[in-house]
C-alpha positions as CSV (number, residue, x, y, z in Angstrom):
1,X,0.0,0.0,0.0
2,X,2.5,2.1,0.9
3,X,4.4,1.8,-2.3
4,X,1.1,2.4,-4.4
5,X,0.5,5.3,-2.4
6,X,4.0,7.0,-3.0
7,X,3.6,6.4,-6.7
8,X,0.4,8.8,-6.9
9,X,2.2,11.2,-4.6
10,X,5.8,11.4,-7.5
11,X,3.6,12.4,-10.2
12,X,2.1,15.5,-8.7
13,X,5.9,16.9,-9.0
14,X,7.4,19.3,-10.9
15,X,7.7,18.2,-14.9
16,X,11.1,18.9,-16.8
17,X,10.7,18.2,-20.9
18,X,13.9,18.2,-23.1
19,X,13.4,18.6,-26.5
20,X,8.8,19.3,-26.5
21,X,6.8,20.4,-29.0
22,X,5.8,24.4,-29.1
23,X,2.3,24.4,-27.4
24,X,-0.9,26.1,-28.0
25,X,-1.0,30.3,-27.6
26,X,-3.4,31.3,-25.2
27,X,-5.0,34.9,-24.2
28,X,-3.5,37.4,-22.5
29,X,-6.3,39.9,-22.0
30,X,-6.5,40.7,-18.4
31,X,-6.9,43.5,-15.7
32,X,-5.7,47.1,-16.0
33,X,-2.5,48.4,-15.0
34,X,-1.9,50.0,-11.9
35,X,-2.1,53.7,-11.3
36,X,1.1,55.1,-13.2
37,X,2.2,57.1,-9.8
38,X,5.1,55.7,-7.7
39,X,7.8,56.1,-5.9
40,X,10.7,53.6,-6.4
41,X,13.4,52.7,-3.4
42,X,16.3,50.5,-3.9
43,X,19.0,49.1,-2.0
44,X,19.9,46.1,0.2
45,X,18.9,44.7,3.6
46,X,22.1,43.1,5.6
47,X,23.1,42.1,9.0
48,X,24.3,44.6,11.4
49,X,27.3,42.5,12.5
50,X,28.7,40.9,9.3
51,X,27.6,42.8,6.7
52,X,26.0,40.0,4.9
53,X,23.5,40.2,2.6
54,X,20.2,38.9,3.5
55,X,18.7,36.7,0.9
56,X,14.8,36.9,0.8
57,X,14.2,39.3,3.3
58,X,10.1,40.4,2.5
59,X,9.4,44.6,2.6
60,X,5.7,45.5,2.8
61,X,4.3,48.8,2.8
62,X,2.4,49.1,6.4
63,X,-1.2,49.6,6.0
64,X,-1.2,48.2,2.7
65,X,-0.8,44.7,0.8
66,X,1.7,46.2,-1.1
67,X,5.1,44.4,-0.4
68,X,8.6,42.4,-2.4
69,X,11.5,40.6,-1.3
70,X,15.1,40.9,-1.4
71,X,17.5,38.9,-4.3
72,X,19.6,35.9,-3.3
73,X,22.2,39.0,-3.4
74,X,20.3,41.1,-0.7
75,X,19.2,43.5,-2.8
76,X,16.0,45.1,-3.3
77,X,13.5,47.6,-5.5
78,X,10.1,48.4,-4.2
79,X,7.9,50.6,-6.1
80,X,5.2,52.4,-3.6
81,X,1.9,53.9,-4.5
82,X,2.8,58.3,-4.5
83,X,-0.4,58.2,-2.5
84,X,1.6,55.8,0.6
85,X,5.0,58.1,0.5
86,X,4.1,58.7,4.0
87,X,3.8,54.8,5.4
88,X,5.7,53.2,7.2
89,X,8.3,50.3,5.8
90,X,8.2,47.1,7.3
91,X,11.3,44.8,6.6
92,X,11.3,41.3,8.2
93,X,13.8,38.3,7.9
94,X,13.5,35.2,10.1
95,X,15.9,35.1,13.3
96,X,16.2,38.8,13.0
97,X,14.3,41.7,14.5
98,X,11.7,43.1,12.5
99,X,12.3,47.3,11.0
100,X,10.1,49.5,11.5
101,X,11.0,52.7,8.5
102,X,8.9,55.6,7.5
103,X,9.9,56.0,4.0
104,X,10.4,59.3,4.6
105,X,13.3,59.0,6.2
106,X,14.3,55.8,3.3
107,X,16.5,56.9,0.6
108,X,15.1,56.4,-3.0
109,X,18.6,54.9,-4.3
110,X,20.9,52.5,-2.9
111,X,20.0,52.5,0.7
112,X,21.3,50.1,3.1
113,X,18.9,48.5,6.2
114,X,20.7,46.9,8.3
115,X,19.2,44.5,10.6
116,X,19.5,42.8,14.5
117,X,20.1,39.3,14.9
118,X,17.1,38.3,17.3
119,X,18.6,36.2,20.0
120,X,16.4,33.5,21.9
121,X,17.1,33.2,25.3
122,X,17.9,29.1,26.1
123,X,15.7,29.1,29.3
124,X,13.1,30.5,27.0
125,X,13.4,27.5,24.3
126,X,13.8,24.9,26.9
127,X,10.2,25.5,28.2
128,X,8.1,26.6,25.2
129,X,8.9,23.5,22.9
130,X,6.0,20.7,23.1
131,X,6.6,17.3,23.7
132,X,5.6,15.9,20.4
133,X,6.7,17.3,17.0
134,X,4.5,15.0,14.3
135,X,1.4,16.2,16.5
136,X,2.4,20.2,16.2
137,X,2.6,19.7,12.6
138,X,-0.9,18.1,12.6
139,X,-2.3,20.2,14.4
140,X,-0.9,23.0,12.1
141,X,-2.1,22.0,9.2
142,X,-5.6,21.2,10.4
143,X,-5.9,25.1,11.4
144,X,-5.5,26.3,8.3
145,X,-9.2,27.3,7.9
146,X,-8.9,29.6,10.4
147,X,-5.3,31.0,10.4
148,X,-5.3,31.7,6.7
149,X,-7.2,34.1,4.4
150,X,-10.8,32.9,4.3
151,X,-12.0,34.8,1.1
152,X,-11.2,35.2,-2.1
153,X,-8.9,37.7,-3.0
154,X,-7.0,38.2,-7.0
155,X,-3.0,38.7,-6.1
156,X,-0.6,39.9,-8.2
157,X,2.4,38.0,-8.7
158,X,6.2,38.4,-10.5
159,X,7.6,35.3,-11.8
160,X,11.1,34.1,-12.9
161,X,12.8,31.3,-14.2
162,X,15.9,31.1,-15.5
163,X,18.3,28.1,-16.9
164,X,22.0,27.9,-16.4
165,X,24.8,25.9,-17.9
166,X,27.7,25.8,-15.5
167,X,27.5,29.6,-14.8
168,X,26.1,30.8,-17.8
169,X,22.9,32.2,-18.1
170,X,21.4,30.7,-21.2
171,X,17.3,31.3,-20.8
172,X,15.8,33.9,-18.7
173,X,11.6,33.8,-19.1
174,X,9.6,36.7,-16.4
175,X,6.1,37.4,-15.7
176,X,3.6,39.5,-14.5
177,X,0.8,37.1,-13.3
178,X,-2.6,37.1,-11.7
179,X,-3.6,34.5,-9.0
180,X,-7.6,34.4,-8.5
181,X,-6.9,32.7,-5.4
182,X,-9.5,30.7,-3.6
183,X,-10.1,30.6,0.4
184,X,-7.3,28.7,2.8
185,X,-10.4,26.3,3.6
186,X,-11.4,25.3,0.0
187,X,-10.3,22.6,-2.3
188,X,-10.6,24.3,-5.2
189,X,-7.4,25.1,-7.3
190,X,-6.3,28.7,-7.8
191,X,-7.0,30.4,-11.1
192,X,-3.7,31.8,-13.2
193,X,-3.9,34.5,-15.4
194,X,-0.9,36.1,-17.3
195,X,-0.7,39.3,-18.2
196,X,3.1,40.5,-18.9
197,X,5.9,38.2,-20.2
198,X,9.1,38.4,-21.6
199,X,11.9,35.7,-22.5
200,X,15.5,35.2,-24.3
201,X,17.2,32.6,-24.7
202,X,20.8,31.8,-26.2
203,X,20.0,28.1,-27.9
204,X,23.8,28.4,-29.3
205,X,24.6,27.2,-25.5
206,X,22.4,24.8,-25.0
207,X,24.0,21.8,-26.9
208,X,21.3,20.2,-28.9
209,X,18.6,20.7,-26.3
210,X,16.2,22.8,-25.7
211,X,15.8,22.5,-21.7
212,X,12.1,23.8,-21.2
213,X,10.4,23.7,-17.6
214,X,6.1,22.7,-17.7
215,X,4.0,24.3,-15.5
216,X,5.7,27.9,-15.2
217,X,4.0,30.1,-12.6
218,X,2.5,26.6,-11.6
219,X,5.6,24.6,-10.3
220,X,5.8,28.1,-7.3
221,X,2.1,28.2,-6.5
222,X,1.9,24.6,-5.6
223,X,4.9,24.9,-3.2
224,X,2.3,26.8,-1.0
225,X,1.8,23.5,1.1
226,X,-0.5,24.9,3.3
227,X,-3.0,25.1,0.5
228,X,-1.7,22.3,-1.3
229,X,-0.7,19.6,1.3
230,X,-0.6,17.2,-0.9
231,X,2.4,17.7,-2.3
232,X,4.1,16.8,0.6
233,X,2.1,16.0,3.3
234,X,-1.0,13.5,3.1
235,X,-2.6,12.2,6.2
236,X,-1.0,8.7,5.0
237,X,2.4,10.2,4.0
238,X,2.9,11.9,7.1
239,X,3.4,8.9,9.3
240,X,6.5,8.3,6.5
241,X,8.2,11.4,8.3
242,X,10.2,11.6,11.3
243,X,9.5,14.7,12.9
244,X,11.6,16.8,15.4
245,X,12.1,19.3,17.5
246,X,15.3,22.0,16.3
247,X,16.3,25.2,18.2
248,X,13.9,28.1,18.4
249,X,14.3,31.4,16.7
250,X,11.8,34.5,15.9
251,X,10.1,36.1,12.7
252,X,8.2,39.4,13.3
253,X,8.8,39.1,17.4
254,X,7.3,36.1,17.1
255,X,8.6,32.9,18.8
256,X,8.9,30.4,16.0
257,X,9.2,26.7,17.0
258,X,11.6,25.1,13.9
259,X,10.8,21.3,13.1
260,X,13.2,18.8,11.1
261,X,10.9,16.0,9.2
262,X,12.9,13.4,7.3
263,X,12.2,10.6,5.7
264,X,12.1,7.2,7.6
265,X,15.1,5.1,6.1
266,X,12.4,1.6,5.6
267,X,11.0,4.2,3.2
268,X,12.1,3.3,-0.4
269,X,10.2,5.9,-2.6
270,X,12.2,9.8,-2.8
271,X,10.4,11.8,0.3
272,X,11.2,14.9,1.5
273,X,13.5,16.4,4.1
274,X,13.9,20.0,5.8
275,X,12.5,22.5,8.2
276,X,9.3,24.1,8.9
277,X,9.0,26.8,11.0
278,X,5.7,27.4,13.0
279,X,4.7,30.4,14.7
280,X,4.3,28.6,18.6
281,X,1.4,31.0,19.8
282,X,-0.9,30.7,16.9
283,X,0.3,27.1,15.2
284,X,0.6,28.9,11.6
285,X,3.7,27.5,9.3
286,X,5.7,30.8,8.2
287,X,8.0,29.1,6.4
288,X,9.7,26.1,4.8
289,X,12.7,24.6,3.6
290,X,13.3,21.7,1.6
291,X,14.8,18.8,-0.7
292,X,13.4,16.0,-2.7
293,X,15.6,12.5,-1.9
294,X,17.0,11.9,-5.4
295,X,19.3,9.6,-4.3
296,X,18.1,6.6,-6.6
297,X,19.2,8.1,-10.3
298,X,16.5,6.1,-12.2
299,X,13.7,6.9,-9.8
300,X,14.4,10.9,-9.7
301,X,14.4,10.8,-13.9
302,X,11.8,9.4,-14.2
303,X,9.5,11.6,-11.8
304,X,11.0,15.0,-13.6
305,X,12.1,14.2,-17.6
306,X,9.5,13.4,-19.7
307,X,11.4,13.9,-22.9
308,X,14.9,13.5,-23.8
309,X,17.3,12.1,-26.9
310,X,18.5,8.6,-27.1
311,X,21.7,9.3,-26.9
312,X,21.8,11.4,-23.2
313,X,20.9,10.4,-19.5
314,X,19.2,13.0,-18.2
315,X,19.2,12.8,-14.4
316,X,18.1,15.6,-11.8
317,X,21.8,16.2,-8.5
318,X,19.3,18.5,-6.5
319,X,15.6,19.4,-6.0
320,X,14.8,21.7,-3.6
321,X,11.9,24.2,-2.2
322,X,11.0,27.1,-0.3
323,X,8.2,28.5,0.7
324,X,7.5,31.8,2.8
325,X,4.3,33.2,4.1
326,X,3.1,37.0,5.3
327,X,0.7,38.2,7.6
328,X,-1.9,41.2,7.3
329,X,-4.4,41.8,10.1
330,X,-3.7,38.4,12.0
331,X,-4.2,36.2,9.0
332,X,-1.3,34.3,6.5
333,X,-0.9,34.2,2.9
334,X,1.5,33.1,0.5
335,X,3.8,35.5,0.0
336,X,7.1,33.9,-1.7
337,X,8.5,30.6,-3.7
338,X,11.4,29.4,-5.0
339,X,12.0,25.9,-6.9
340,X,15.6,24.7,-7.8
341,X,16.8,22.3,-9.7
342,X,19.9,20.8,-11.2
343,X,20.1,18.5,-13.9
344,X,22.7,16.4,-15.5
345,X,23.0,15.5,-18.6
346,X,25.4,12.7,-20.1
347,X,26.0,12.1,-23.7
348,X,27.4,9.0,-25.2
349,X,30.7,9.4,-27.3
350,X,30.9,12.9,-25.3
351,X,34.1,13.4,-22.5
352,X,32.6,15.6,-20.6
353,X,28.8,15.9,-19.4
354,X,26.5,19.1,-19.2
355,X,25.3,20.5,-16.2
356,X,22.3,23.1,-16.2
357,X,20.0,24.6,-13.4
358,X,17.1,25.8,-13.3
359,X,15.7,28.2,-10.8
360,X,12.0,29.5,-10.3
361,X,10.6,32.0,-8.2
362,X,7.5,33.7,-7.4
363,X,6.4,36.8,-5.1
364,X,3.3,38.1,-4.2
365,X,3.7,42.0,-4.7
366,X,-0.2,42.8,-4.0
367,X,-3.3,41.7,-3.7
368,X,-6.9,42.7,-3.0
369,X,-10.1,41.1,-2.1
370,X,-12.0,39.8,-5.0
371,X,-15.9,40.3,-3.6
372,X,-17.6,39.6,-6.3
373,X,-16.1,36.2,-6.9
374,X,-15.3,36.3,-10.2
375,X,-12.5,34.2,-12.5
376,X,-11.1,34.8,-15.5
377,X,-12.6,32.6,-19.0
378,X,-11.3,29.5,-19.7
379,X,-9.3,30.8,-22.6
380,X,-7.9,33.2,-20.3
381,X,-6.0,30.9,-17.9
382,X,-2.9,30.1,-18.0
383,X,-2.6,25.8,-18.3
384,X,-0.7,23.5,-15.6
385,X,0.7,22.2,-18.8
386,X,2.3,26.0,-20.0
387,X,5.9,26.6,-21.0
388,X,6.6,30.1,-20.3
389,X,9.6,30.6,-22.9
390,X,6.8,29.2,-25.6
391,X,4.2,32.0,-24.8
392,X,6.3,35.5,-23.7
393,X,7.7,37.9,-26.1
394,X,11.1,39.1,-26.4
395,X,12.4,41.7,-23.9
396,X,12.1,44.9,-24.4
397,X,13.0,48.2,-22.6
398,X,13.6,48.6,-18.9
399,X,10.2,50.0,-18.4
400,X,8.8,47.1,-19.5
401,X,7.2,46.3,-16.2
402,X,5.9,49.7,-15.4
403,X,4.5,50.6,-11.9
404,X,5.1,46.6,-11.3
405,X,7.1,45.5,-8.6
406,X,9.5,42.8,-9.6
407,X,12.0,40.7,-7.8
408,X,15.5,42.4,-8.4
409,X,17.6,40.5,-10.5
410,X,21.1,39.4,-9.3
411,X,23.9,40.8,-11.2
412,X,24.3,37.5,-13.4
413,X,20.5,38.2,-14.6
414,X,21.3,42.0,-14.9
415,X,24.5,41.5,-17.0
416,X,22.6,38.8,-19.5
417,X,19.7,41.7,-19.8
418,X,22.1,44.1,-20.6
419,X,23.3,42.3,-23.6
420,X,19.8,41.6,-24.6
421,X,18.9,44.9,-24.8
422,X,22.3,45.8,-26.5
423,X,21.8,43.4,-29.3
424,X,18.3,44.8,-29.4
425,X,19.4,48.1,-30.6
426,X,21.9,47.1,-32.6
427,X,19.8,45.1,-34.4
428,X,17.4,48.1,-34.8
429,X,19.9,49.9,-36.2
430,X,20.8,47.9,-38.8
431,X,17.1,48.0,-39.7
432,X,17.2,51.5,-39.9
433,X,20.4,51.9,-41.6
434,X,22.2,54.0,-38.9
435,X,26.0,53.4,-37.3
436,X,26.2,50.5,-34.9
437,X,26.2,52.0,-31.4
C-alpha cells in the first residue's frame, strides 16, 4: 500500500521536458495596470554584524498589501503607491528583529537596512517546545481554515525562471501574473492568469537541447503546502516522516518553533527532508525549507524528464523548495517561492557531461479582495501544462514592467539583460540603416 500510495504522490511533482513540442498560444487579455504614480526605493537589507547580505528578506508597505522581497544578493526595489509616501516600511527576515522605517526617512537609491540578529534566550526555548513534533505539525495543518485568508482575493504576482549551464545564463523567461486565489479552507485550485511576459534565450549554448520547464507560474504556487498539502504531506504520508524538534528562533517578534521532518530510512520511494517553521502562539507554518531524496538516479528521472534524446541520461543532482508566508491583520498568505533544480545530462561518445540549473521564483507584490467572486474565462488561464519561454515575447525596454514591482535581479541576470537589450538596438539599427552604437 504504501508503495502504491507514493507512486500517486511522485507524479504530482514538478515536470522537466527536453526537447517538446511548441504548445498552443493562449489569451493574455487581463486586468488594467496599476495607477502610473510611484515612488521607487532601492537598496539592500544586511546584518548589522557581518555585513551580509540577507537573501529573501520580505518589505511590505504598512497599512497596505503592497510588499517584495530581497535577491539571493540582498538587494532590493520596491515601487510604492505616490499616494503611501508617507507609510511606514516594514522589513522582516527570520531570526532577525523586525524594522520598522517611515519612508520618509528611506532613501530612493541604494540605501542600506541593516538589521539585529534576534537572540532566543535558552531558558526561553527549553520550556516553550511541546513534547511531540509530528502532532504540532498536525495540528498545524488542520488550522489552516482559520489562520489563513478565508476569502477570495485576486493577487498579483512576479515570476522568474531562469536556466543555467555551468555559470552561464542561457534562458531567462519573467512574468507579471494574476492569482484568482480561492479561500485557505477550500479545495478548489487557484486560477492563473498572465498578463506580462518576456523571454531570451541563447539556444547556441544549450547543446542540442532545448531545456524547457512545464508548468511555469505553476511549479511556485503549488509549493504553498498549506493550501496544497498534498504535495508533501498527506494524512497517509505523514506517518513516513520523522519529525523533530530544532532550536527556536523568531520572525516578526514572534517565537517560532523550527521542526526537522525526514524521511524514515524503511522508506524506499524519494520523500522529502527539511524544516518548517511554526509560529508557537498561533500554530501557523511561516515558512519552509526543503529537498526531494534523489538519491536513486532512475527513480528521480523518471518523476522529472518526460522527454529527452537517445543518446543522453538525463538525471536531476538537486531538488529543492522554499516557501514563505506574510501576515496582514492576523491572517497568513503566500507571499514567496522558490523551486531549484539541477540536472545532468550525459552524452554517449561525449568526455565531458553538461550541467544546467534551473531556478524559479514567485512573489506576491499585492493583492486585494475579489468580492464579487469572479475568475477569469477559460481561454484566459494560463494551463498547468504552460511553457513560459513558448508564450512571452522578447524583452524589451527597462520600463517594461511599469508601476510593477518585480523581484530584483542578481547581477548574473542584470549583465545577461544588458546584452539583450544591447543586441536589441543594434539590431534596430541595422534595420534603420544607422552606425552601430
Amino acid at each position: 500500500m504504501k508503495k502504491e500510495q507514493n507512486t500517486n504522490f511522485k507524479q504530482k511533482c514538478l515536470n522537466v521536458l527536453l526537447l517538446v513540442a511548441v504548445l498552443t498560444g493562449l489569451g493574455t487579455n487581463v486586468v488594467s495596470a496599476q495607477s502610473a504614480d510611484f515612488i521607487e526605493y532601492t537598496g539592500e537589507v544586511i546584518d548589522s554584524n557581518n555585513k551580509k547580505p540577507l537573501v529573501f528578506a520580505t518589505l511590505s508597505v504598512e497599512g497596505t498589501n503592497v510588499s517584495s522581497i530581497t535577491n539571493s544578493e540582498g538587494v532590493f526595489s520596491l515601487k510604492v503607491p505616490t499616494e503611501n509616501k508617507n507609510s511606514n516600511l516594514i522589513v522582516a527576515f527570520l531570526g532577525y528583529k523586525t524594522k520598522r522605517i517611515p519612508l520618509t526617512q528611506l532613501e530612493k537609491e541604494d540605501a542600506k537596512i541593516i538589521m539585529d540578529e534576534f537572540a532566543v534566550e535558552l531558558s526561553e526555548v527549553r520550556l516553550s517546545v511541546p513534547n511531540d513534533a509530528e502532532t504540532l505539525v498536525k495540528e498545524t495543518l488542520d488550522k489552516r481554515g482559520l489562520n489563513y485568508l478565508d476569502e477570495n482575493t485576486v493577487m498579483t504576482a512576479f515570476y522568474r525562471e531562469t536556466i543555467k549551464k555551468r555559470r552561464t545564463n542561457v534562458s531567462l523567461s519573467e512574468a507579471v501574473v494574476n492569482i484568482y486565489k480561492t479561500p485557505y479552507s477550500s479545495n478548489r485550485v487557484d486560477a492563473l492568469e498572465l498578463y506580462k511576459a518576456r523571454k531570451s534565450t541563447d539556444y547556441s549554448k544549450l547543446d542540442t537541447v532545448a531545456l524547457k520547464l512545464q508548468g511555469g507560474p505553476f511549479n511556485t504556487l503549488f509549493v504553498d503546502m498549506v493550501k496544497y498539502p498534498d504535495y508533501i504531506f498527506t494524512p497517509e504520508t505523514l506517518e513516513y516522516y520523522d519529525f523533530s524538534f530544532d532550536s527556536s528562533t523568531r520572525v516578526n517578534d514572534q517565537l517560532i518553533y523550527v521542526v526537522n521532518f525526514n524521511q524514515k530510512p524503511e522508506i524506499i520511494d524519494p520523500l522529502y527532508t527539511g524544516k518548517l517553521y511554526i509560529d508557537a502562539e498561533n500554530k501557523i507554518l511561516t515558512s519552509a525549507i526543503y529537498s526531494l531524496n534523489i538519491t536513486d538516479r532512475r527513480l528521480a528521472s523518471q518523476m522529472f524528464v518526460r522527454k529527452k534524446p537517445r543518446n543522453a541520461e538525463v538525471w536531476p543532482t538537486e531538488v529543492s523548495y522554499r516557501v514563505d508566508y506574510r501576515e496582514k491583520d492576523g491572517k497568513w498568505y503566500y507571499g514567496y517561492s522558490n523551486v531549484l533544480l539541477e540536472f545532468k545530462i550525459d552524452w554517449d561518445k561525449r568526455l565531458f557531461n553538461s550541467v544546467y540549473t534551473m531556478n524559479c521564483e514567485m512573489a506576491i507584490t499585492d493583492w486585494e479582495k475579489n468580492t464579487e467572486n469572479s475568475i477569469p474565462k477559460a481561454k484566459n488561464r494560463i494551463k498547468s501544462s504552460i511553457i513560459l519561454g513558448d508564450e512571452a515575447i522578447g524583452f524589451s525596454d527597462p520600463n517594461f514592467w511599469g508601476e510593477y514591482n518585480i523581484i530584483e535581479p542578481e547581477k548574473s541576470i542584470e549583465s545577461a539583460i544588458r546584452k539583450i537589450q544591447r543586441q536589441l538596438r543594434r539590431d534596430k539599427s541595422n534595420e534603420d540603416g544607422t552606425s552601430k552604437p
